[in-house]
C-alpha positions in Angstrom: 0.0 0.0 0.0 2.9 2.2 0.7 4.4 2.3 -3.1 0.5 3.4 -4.0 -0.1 6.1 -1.8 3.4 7.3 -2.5 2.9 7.4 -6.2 -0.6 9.0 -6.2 0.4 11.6 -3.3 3.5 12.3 -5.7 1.0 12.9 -8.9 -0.9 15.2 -7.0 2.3 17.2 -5.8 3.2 17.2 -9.6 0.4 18.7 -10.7 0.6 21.4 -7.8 4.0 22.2 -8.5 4.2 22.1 -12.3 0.7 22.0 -13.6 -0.8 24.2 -11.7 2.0 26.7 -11.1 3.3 29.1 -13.8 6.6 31.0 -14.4 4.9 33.9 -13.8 3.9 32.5 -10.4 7.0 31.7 -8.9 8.8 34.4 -10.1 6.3 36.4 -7.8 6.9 34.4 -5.0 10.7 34.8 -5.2 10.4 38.2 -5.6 7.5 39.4 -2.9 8.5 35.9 -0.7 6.2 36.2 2.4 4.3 39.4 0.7 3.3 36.9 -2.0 -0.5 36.0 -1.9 0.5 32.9 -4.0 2.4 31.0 -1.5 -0.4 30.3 0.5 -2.9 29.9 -2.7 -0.3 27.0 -3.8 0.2 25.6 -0.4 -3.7 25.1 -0.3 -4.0 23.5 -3.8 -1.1 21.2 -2.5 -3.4 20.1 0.6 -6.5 19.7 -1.4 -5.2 18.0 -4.3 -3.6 15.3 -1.7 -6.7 15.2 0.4 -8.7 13.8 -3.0 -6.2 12.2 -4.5 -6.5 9.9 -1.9 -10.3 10.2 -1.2 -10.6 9.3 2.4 -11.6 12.0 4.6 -9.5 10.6 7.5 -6.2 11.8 5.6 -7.3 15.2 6.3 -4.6 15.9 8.9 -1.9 14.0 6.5 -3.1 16.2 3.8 -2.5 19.1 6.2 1.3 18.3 6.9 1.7 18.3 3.3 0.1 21.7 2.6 2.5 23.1 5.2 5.2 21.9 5.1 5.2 22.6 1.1 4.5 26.0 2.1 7.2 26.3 4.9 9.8 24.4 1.9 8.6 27.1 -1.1 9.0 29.9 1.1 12.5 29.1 2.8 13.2 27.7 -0.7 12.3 31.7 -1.8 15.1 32.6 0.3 17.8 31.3 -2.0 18.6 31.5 -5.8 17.1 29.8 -8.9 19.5 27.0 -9.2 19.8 23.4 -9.9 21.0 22.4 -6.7 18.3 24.7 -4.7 15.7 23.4 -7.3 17.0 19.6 -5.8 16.8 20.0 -2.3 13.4 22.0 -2.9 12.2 18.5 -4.9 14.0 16.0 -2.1 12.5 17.8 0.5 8.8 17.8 -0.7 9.2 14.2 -2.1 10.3 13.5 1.3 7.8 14.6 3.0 5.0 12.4 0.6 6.8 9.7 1.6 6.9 10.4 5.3 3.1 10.8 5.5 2.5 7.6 3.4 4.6 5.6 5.7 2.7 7.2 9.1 -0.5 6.6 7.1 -0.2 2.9 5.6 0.9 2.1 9.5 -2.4 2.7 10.8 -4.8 2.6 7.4 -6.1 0.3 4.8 -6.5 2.2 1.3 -6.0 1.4 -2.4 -5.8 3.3 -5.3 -9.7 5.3 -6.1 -11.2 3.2 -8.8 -9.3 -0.1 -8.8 -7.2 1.7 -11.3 -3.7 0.0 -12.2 -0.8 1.6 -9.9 1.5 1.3 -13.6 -1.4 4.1 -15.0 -0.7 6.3 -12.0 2.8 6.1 -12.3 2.5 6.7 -16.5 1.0 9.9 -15.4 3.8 11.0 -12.8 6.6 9.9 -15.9 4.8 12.2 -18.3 4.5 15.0 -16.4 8.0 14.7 -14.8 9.2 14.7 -18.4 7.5 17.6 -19.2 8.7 20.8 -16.9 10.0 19.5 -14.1 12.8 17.8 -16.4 13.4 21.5 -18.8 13.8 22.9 -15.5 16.6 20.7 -14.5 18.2 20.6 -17.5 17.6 24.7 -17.6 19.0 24.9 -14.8 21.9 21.7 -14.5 23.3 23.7 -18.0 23.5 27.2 -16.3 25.2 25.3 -13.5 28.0 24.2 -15.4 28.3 27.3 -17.9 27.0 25.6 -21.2 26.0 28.5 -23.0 22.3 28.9 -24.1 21.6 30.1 -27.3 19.8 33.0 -28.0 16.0 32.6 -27.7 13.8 33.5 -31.0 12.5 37.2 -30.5 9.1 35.5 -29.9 10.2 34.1 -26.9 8.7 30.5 -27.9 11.2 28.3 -26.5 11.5 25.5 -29.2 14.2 23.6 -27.3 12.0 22.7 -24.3 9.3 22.0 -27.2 11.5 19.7 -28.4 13.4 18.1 -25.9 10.1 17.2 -23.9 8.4 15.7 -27.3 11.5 13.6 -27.4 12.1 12.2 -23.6 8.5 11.5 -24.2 9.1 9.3 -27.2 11.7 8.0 -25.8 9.4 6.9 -22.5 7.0 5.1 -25.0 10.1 3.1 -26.6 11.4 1.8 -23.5 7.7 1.0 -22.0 7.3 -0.8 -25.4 10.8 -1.9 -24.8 11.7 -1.1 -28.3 15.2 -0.6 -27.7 15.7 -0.8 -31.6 13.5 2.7 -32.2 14.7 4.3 -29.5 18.3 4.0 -30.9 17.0 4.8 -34.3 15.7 7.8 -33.3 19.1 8.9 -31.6 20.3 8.3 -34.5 18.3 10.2 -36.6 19.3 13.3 -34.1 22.7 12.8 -34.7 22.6 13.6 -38.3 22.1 17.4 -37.3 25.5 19.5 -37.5 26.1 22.8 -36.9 29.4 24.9 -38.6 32.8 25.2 -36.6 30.9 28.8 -35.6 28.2 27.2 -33.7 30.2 25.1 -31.2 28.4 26.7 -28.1 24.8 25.8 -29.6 26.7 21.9 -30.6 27.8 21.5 -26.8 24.6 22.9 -25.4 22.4 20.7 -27.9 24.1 17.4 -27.0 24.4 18.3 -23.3 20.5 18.7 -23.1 19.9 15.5 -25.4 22.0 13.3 -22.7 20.2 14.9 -20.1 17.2 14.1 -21.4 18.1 10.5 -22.3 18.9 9.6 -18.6 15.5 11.3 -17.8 13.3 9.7 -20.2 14.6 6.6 -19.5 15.0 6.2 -16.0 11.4 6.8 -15.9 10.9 4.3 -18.6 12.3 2.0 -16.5 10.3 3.0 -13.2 7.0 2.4 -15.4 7.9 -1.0 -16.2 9.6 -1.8 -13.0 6.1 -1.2 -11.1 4.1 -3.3 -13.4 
């Protein structure tokens, strides 16, 4: 029951945090910090999503430890700068947390999954969205860490590289769910046909830098799907 709880407490905690939760959003609660009326907005979409993701109205206080203790985490977490290793502990910490409360919980608690619906389904979701921003967050942010240039974003400001990169560590988690080792090694492939001139070195590094990144990603969660089947 543990492994369940965790996984579904964890979706809802994804949604909250990536979903849910704009640029705009948590730029203004780095900026304002305590000032920000959107710290305690999110910290009570945290709580409710885990109170009915779960659906039993005895998790109510569990579902309360959550809420604040996301809140306490994103405002101490406000504190500090945007980078990947703040962005980690912020994750750890909250994950940590979820899986705290589903220990304290599954000691005292019988509960299943809402709807008989297959723990591996629950888990597909978390992969998907974890591919989605959290992972061009990390990468975002892993790159800046160790000074690979970014290039220059179109005068739109549509950023096609986290367009692309999440479109592909979402292929990629279909191939290895499929385990179809064969297309996802084609398709790497194919990528590796793209060269840039002697000029674009910066954009080369930064391109295949991202592309690893989101390799390990992709499949690591891959491999989580299939390993809770």
């Amino acid at each position: 029951m543990f492994l369940e709880l965790f996984v579904c407490l964890l979706l809802a905690h994804f949604v909250a945090d990536f979903v849910l939760q704009s640029n705009r959003i948590c730029k203004e609660k780095s900026e304002k910090k305590w000032r920000s009326v959107y710290h305690y907005l999110h910290a009570a979409i945290v709580l409710g999503l885990s109170w009915l993701v779960v659906f039993d109205i005895r998790f109510w206080w569990c579902a309360l430890i959550i809420g604040v203790t996301h809140f306490a985490i994103d405002m101490w977490k406000s504190y500090h700068e945007e980078n990947v290793i703040w962005f980690s502990v912020d994750q750890i910490l909250h994950i940590a947390v979820i899986a705290g409360v589903s220990l304290i919980w599954r000691g005292g608690h019988e509960w299943c999954i809402p709807g008989d619906i297959s723990l591996s389904y629950v888990m597909a979701a978390v992969a998907v969205i974890g591919c989605w921003k959290p992972a061009n967050i990390f990468i975002k942010l892993t790159l800046k860490h160790y000074s690979v240039n970014m290039p220059v974003e179109q005068a739109s400001g549509f950023n096609v590289g986290a367009l692309i990169g999440t479109i592909e560590r979402w292929l990629i988690l279909i191939f290895v769910c499929l385990q179809r080792y064969d297309a996802l090694g084609l398709m790497i492939a194919a990528k590796s046909i793209i060269r840039y001139s002697e000029k674009d070195t910066a954009k080369t590094e930064y391109v295949l830098a991202g592309t690893l990144l989101s390799l390990f990603i992709a499949v690591l969660a891959g491999l989580l799907i299939c390993m809770v089947r």
